[in-house]
C-alpha positions as CSV (number, residue, x, y, z in Angstrom):
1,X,0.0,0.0,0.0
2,X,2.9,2.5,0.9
3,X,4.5,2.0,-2.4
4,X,1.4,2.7,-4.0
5,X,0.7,6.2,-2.3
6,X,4.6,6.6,-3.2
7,X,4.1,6.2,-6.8
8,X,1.6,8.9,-6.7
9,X,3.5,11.6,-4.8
10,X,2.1,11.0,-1.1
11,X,5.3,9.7,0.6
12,X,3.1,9.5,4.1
13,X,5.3,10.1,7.1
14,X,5.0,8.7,10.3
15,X,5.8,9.3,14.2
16,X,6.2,6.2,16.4
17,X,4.7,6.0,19.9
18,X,7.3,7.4,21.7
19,X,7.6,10.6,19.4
20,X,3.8,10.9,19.8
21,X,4.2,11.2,23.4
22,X,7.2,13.5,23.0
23,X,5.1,16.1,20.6
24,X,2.7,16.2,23.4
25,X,4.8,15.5,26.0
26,X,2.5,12.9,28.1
27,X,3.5,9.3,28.3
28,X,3.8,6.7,26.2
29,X,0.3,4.9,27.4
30,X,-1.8,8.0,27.4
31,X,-1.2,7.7,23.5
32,X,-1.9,4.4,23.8
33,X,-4.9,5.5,25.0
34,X,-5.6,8.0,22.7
35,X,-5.8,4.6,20.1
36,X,-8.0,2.6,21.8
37,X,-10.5,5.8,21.7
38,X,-10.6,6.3,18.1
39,X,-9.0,9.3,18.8
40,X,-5.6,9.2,17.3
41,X,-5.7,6.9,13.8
42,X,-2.5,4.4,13.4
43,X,-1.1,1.9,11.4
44,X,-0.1,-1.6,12.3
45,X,1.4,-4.2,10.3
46,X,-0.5,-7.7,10.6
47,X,1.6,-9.6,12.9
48,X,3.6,-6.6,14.4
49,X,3.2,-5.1,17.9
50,X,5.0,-2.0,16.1
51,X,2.3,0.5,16.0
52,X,2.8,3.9,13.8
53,X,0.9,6.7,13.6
54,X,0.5,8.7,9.9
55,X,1.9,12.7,11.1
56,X,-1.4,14.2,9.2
57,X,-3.2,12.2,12.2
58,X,-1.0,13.5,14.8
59,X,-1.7,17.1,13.5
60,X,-5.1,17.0,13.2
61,X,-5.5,15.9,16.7
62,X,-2.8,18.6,17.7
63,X,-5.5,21.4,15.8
64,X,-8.5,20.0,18.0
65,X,-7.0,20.1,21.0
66,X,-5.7,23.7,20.4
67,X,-9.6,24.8,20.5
């Protein structure tokens, strides 16, 4: 899918869990759960406990919480 959206000129970035949590500085699990809310969208591979989340989704939720 990634290659894909590379091929047509959306290289999509993304933050790990960690950085997240560093942007907003709070910890680790309150992104975590942040997730399990629906209210931070992520990616993760099938089989993976890696768990990434696209920086458009970080923003947006950066802008609502600025209101």
């Amino acid at each position: 899918m990634q290659a894909a959206q590379e091929q047509q000129g959306q290289d999509i970035k993304y933050l790990t869990q960690q950085e997240v949590a560093g942007r907003f500085r709070v910890a680790p699990s309150t992104v975590k759960n942040w997730r399990e809310r629906g209210l931070l969208r992520y990616f993760q591979a099938p089989g993976s406990s890696r768990v990434l989340y696209p920086i458009d989704a970080v923003e947006e939720l950066e802008r609502q919480s600025i209101k």
